[in-house]
Every structure is written in structure tokens, then in C-alpha cells.
N, CA, C and O atoms as a Maestro MAE file, in Angstrom:
{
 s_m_m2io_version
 :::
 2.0.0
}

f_m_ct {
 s_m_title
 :::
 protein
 m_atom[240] {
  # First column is atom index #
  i_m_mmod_type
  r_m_x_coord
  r_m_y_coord
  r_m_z_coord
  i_m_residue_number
  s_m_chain_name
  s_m_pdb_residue_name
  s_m_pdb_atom_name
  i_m_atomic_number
  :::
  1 25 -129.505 -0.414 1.546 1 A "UNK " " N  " 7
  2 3 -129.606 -0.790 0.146 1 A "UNK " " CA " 6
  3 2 -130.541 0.148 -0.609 1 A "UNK " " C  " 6
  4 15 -130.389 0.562 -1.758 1 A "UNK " " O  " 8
  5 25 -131.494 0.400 0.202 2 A "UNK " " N  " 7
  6 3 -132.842 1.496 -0.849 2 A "UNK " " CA " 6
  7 2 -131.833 2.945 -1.226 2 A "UNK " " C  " 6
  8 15 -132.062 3.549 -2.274 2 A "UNK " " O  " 8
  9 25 -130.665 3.444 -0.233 3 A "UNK " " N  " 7
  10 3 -129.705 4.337 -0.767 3 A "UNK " " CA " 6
  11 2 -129.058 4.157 -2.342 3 A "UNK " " C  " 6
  12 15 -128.948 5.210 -2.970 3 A "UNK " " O  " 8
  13 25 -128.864 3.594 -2.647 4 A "UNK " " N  " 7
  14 3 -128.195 2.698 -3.786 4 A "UNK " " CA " 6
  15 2 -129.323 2.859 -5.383 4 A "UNK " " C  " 6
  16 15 -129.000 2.875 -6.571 4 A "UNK " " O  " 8
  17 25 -130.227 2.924 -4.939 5 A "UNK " " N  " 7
  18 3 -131.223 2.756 -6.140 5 A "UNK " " CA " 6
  19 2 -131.253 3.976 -6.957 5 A "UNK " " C  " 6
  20 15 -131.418 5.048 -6.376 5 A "UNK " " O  " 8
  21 25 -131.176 3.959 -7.667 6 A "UNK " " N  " 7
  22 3 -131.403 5.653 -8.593 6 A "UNK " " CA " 6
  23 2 -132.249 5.280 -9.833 6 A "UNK " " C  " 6
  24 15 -132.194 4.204 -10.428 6 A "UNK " " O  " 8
  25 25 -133.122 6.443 -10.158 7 A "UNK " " N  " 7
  26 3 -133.945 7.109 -10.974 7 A "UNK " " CA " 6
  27 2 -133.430 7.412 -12.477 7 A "UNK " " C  " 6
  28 15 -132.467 8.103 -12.147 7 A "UNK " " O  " 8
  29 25 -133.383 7.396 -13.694 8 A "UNK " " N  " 7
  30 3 -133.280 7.603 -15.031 8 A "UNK " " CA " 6
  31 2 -134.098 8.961 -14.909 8 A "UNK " " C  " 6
  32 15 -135.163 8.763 -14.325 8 A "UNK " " O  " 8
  33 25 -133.853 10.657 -15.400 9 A "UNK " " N  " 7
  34 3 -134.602 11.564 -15.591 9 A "UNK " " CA " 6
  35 2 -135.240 11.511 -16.577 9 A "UNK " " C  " 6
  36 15 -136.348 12.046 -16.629 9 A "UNK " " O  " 8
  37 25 -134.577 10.695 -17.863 10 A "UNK " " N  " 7
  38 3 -135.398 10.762 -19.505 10 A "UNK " " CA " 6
  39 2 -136.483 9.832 -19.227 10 A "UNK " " C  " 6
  40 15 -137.675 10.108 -19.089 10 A "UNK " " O  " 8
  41 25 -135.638 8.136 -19.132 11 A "UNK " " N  " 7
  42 3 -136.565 7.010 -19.122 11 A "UNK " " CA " 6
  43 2 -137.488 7.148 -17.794 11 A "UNK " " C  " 6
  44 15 -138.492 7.857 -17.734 11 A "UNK " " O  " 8
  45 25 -137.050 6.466 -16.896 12 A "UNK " " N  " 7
  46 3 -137.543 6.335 -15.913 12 A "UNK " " CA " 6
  47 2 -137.316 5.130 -15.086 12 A "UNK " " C  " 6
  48 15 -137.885 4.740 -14.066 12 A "UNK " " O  " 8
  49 25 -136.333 4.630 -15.788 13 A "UNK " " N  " 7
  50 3 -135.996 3.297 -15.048 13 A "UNK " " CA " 6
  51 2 -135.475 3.636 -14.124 13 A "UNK " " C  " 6
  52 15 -135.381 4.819 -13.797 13 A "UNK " " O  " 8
  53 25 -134.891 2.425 -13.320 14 A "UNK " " N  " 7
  54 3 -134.134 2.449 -12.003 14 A "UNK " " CA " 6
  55 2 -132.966 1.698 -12.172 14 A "UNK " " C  " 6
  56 15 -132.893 0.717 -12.913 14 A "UNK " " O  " 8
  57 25 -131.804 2.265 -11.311 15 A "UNK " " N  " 7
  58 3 -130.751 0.927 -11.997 15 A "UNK " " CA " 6
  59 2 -130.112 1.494 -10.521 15 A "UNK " " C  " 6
  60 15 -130.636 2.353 -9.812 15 A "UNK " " O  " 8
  61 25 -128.649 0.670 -10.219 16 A "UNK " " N  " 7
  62 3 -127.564 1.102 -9.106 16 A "UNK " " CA " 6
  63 2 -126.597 1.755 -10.049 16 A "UNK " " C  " 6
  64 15 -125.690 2.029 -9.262 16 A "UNK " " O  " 8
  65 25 -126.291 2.085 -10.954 17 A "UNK " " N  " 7
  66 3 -125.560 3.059 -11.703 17 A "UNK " " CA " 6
  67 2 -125.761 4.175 -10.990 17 A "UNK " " C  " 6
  68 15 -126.854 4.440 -10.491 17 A "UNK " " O  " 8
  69 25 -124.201 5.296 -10.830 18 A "UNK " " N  " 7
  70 3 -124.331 6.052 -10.156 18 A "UNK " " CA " 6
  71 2 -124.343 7.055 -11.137 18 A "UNK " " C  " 6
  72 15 -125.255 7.863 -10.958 18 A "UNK " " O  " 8
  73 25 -123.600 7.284 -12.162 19 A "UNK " " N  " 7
  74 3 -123.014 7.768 -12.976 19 A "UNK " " CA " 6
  75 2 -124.145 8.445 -14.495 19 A "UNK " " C  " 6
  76 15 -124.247 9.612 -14.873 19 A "UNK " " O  " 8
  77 25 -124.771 7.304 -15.007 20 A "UNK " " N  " 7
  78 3 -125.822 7.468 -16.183 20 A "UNK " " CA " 6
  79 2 -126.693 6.070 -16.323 20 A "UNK " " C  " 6
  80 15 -126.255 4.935 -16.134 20 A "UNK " " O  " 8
  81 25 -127.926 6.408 -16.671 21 A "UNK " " N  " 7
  82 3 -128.383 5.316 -16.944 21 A "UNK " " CA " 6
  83 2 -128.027 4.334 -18.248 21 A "UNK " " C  " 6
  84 15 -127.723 4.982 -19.249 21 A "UNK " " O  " 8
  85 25 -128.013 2.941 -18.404 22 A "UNK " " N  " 7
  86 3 -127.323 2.091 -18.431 22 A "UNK " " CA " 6
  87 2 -128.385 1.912 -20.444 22 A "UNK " " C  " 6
  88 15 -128.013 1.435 -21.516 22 A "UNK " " O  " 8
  89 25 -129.889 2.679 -19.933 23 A "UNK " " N  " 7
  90 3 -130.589 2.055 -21.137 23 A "UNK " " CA " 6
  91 2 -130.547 3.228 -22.298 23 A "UNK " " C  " 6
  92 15 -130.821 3.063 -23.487 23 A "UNK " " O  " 8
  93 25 -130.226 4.188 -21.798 24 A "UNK " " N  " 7
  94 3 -130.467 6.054 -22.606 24 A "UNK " " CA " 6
  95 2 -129.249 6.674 -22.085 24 A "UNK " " C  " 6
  96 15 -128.999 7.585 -22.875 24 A "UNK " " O  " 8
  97 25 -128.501 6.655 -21.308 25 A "UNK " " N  " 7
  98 3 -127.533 7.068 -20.800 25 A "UNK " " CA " 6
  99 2 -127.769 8.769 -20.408 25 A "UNK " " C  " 6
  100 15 -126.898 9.635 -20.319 25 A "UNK " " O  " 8
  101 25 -128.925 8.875 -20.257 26 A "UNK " " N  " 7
  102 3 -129.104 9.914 -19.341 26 A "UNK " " CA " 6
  103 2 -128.434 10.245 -17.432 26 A "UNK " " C  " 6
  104 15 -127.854 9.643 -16.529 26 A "UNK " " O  " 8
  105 25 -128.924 11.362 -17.681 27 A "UNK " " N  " 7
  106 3 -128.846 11.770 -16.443 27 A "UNK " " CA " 6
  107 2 -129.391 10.611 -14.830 27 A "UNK " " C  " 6
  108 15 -130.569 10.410 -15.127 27 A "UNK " " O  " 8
  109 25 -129.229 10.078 -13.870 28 A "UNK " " N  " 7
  110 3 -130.112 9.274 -12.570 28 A "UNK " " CA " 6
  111 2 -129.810 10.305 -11.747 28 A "UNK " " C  " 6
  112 15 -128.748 10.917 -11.631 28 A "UNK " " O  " 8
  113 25 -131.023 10.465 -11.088 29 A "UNK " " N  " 7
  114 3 -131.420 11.343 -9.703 29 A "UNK " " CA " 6
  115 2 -131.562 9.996 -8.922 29 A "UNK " " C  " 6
  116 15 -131.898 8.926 -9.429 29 A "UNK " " O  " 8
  117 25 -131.236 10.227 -7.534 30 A "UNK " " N  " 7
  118 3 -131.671 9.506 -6.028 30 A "UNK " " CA " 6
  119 2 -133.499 9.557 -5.815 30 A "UNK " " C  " 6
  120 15 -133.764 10.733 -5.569 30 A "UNK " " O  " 8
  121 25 -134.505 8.906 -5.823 31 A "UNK " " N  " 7
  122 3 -136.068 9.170 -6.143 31 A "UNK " " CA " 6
  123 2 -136.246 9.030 -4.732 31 A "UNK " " C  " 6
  124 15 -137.453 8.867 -4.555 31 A "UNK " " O  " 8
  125 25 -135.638 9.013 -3.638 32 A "UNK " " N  " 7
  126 3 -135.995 8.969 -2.342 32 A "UNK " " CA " 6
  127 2 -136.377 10.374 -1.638 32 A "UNK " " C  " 6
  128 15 -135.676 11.258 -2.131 32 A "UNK " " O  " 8
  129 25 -137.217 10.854 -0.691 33 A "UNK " " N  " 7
  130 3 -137.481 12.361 0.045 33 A "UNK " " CA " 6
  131 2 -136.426 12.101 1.345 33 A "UNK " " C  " 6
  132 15 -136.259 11.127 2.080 33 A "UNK " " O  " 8
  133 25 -135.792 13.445 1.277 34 A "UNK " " N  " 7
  134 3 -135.265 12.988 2.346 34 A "UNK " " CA " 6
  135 2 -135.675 12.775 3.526 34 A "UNK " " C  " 6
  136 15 -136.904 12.732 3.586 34 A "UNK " " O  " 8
  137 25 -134.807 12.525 5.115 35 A "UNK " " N  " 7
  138 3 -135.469 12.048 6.119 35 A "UNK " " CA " 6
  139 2 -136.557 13.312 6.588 35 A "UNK " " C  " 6
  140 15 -136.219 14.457 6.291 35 A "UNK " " O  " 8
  141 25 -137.718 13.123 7.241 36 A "UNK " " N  " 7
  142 3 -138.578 13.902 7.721 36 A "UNK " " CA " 6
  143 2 -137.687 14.403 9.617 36 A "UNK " " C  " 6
  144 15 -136.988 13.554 10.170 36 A "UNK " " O  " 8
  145 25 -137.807 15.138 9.966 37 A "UNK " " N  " 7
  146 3 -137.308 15.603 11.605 37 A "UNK " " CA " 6
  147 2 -138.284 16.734 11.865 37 A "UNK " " C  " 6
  148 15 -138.737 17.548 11.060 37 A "UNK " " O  " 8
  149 25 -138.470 16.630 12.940 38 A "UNK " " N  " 7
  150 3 -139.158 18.060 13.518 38 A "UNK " " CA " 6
  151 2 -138.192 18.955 14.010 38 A "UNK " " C  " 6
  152 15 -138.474 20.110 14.329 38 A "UNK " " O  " 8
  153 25 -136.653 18.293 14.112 39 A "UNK " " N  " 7
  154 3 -135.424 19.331 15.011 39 A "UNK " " CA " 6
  155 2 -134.646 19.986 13.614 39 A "UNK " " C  " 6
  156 15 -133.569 20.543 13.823 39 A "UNK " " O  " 8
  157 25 -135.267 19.926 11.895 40 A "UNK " " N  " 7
  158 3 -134.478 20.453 11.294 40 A "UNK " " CA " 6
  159 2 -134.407 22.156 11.259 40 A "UNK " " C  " 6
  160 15 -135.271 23.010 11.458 40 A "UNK " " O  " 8
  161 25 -133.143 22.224 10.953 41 A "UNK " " N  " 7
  162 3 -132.558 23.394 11.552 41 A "UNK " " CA " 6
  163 2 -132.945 24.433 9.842 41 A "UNK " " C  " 6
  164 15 -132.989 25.631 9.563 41 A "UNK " " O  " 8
  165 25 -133.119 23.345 9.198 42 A "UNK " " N  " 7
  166 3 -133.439 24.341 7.461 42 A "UNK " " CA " 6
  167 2 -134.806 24.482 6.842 42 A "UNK " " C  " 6
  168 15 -135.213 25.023 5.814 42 A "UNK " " O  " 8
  169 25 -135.618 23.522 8.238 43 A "UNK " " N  " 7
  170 3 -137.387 23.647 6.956 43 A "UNK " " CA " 6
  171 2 -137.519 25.004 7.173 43 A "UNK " " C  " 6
  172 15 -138.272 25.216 6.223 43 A "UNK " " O  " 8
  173 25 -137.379 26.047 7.665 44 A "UNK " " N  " 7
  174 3 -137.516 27.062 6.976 44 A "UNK " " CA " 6
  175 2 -137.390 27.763 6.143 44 A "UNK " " C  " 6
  176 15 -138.187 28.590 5.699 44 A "UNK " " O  " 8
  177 25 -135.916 27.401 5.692 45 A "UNK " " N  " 7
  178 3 -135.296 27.930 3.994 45 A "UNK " " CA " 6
  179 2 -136.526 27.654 3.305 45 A "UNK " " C  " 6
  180 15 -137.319 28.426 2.767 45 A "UNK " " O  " 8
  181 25 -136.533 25.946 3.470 46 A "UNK " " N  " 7
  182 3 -137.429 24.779 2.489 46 A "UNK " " CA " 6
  183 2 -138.577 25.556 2.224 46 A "UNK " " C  " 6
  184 15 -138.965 26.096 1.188 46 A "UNK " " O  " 8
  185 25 -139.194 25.488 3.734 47 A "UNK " " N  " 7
  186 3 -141.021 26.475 3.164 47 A "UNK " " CA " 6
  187 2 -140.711 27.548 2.534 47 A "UNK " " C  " 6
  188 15 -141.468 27.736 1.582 47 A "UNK " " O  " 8
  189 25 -139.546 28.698 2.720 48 A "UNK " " N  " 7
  190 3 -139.408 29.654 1.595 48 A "UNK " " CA " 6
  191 2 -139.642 29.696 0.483 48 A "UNK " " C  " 6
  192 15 -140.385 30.379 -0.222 48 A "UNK " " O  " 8
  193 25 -138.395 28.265 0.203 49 A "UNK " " N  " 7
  194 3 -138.333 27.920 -0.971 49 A "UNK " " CA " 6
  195 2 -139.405 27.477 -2.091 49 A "UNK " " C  " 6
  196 15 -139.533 27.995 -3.200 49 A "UNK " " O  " 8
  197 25 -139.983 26.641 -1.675 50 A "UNK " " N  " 7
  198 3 -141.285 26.037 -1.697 50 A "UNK " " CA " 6
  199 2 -142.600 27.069 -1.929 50 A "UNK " " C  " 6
  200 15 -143.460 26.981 -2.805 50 A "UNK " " O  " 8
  201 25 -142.484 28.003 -0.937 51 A "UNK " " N  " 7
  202 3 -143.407 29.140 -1.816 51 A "UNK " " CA " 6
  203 2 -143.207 30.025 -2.734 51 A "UNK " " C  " 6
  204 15 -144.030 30.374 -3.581 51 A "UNK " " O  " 8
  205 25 -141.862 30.507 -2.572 52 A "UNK " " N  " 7
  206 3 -141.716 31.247 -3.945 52 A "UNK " " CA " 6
  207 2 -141.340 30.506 -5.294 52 A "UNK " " C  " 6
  208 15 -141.132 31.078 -6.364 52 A "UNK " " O  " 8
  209 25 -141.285 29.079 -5.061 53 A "UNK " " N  " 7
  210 3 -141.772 28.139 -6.191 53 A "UNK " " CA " 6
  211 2 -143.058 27.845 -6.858 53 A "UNK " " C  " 6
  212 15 -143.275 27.486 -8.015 53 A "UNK " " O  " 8
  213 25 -144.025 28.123 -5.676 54 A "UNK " " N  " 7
  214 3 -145.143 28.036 -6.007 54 A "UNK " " CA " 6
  215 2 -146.296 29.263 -7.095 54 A "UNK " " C  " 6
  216 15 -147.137 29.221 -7.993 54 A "UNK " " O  " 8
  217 25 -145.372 30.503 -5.975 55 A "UNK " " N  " 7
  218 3 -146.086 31.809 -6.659 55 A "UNK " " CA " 6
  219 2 -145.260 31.998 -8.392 55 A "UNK " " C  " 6
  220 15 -145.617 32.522 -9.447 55 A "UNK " " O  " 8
  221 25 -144.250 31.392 -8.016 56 A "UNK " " N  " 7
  222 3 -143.398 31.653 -9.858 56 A "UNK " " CA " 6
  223 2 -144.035 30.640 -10.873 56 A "UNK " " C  " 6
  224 15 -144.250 30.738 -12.082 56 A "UNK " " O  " 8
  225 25 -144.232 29.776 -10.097 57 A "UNK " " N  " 7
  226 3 -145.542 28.931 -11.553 57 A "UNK " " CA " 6
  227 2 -146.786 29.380 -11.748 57 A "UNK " " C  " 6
  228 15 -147.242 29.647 -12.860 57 A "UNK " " O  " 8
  229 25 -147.595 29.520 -10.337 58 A "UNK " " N  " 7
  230 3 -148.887 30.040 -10.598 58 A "UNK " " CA " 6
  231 2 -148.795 31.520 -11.737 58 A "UNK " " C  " 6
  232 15 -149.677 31.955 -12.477 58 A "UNK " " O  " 8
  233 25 -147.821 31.874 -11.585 59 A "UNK " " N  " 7
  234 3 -147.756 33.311 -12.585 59 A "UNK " " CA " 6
  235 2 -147.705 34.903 -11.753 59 A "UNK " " C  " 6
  236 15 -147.430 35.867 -12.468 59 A "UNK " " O  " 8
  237 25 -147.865 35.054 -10.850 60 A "UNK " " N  " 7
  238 3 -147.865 36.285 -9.509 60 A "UNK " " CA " 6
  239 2 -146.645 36.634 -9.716 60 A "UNK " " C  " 6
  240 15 -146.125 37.504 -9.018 60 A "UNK " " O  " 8
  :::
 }
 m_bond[239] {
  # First column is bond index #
  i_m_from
  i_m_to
  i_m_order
  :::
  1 1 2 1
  2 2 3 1
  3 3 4 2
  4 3 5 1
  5 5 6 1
  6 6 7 1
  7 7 8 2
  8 7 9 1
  9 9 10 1
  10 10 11 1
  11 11 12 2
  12 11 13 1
  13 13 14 1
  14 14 15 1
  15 15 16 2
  16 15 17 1
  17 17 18 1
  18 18 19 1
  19 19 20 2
  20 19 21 1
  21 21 22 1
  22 22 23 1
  23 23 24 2
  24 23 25 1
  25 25 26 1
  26 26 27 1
  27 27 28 2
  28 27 29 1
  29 29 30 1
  30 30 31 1
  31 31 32 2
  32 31 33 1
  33 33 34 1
  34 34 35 1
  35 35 36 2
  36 35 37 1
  37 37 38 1
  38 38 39 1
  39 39 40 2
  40 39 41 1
  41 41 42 1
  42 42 43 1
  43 43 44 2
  44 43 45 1
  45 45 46 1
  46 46 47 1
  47 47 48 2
  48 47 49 1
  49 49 50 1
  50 50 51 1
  51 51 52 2
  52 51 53 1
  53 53 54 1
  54 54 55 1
  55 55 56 2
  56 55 57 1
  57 57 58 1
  58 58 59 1
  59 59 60 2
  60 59 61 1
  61 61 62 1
  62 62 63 1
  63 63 64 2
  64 63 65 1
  65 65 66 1
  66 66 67 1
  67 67 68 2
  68 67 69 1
  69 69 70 1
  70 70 71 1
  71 71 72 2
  72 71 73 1
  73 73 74 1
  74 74 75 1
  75 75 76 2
  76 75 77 1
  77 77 78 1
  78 78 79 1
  79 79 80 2
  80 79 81 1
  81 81 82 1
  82 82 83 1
  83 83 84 2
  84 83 85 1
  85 85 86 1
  86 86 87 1
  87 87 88 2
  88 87 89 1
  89 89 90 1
  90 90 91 1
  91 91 92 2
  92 91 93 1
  93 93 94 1
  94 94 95 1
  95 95 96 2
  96 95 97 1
  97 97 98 1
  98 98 99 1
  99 99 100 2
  100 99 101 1
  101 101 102 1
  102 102 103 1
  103 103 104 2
  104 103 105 1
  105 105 106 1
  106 106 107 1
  107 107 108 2
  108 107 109 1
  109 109 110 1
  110 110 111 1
  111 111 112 2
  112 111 113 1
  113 113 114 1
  114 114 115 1
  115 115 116 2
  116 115 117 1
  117 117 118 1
  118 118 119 1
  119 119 120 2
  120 119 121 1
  121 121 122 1
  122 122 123 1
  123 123 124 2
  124 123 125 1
  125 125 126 1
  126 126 127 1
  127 127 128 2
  128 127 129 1
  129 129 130 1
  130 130 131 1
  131 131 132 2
  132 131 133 1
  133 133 134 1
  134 134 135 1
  135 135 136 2
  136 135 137 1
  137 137 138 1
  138 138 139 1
  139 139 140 2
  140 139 141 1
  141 141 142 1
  142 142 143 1
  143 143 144 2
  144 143 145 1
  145 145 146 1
  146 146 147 1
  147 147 148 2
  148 147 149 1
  149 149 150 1
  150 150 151 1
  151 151 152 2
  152 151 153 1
  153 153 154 1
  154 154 155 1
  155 155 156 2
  156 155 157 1
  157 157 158 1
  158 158 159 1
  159 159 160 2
  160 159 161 1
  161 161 162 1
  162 162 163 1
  163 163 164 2
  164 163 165 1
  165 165 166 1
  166 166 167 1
  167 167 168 2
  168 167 169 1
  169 169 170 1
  170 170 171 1
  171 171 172 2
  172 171 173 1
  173 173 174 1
  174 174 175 1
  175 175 176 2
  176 175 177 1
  177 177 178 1
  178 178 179 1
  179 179 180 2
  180 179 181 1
  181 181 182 1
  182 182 183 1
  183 183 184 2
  184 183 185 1
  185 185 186 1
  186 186 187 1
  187 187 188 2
  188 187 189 1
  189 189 190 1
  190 190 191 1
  191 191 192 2
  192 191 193 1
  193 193 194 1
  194 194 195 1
  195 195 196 2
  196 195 197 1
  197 197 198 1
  198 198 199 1
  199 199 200 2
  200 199 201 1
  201 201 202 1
  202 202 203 1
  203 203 204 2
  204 203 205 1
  205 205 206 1
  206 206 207 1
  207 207 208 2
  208 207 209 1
  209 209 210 1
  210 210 211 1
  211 211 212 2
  212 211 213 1
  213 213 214 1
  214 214 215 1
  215 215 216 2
  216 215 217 1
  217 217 218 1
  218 218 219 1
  219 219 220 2
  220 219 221 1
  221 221 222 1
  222 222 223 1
  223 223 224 2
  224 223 225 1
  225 225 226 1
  226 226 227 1
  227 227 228 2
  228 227 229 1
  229 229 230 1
  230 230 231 1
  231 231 232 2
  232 231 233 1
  233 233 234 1
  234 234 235 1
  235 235 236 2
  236 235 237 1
  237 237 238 1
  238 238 239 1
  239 239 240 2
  :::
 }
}
């Protein structure tokens, strides 16, 4: 059931609408992280990713 729940990006509500939210009819994201594993085969992309996210905000 916690699969099911989604996020409003404008408001911030939560609704089971998959589609738009129901109060602004914005955009809903899934607000869950996905599962944690030590056997994933991609946290390396991720930490890539994740740092050259980091150095493009800091300004470098």
C-alpha cells in the first residue's frame, strides 16, 4: 500500500492519484527512496551521478 501513495510537486499533498494531483492538478512524484542493497549492480553510476551533481551546484 505505501507503493500507491504519491507526492503533489507544486502543493505538496499526497493523494493515490496516479496521473495529477486532485487539488492543483499538478504534476505527483512517488516520495519513497528506493530499496537500499549492498549487491546493486548501479550504485556506481548513482555515486557518479551524485557527484557531478554536486560539483555543478557548488559552481566548479
Amino acid at each position: 500500500m505505501v507503493w500507491l501513495l504519491r507526492q503533489c510537486k507544486k502543493c505538496g499533498i499526497y493523494t493515490l492519484n496516479t496521473d495529477k494531483c486532485p487539488k492543483c492538478s499538478g504534476p505527483v512524484i512517488i516520495p519513497h527512496p528506493a530499496k537500499f542493497s549492498m549487491d546493486d549492480k548501479y550504485r556506481k553510476y548513482r555515486i557518479i551521478m551524485k557527484r557531478t551533481a554536486e560539483k555543478a551546484s557548488s559552481g566548479n
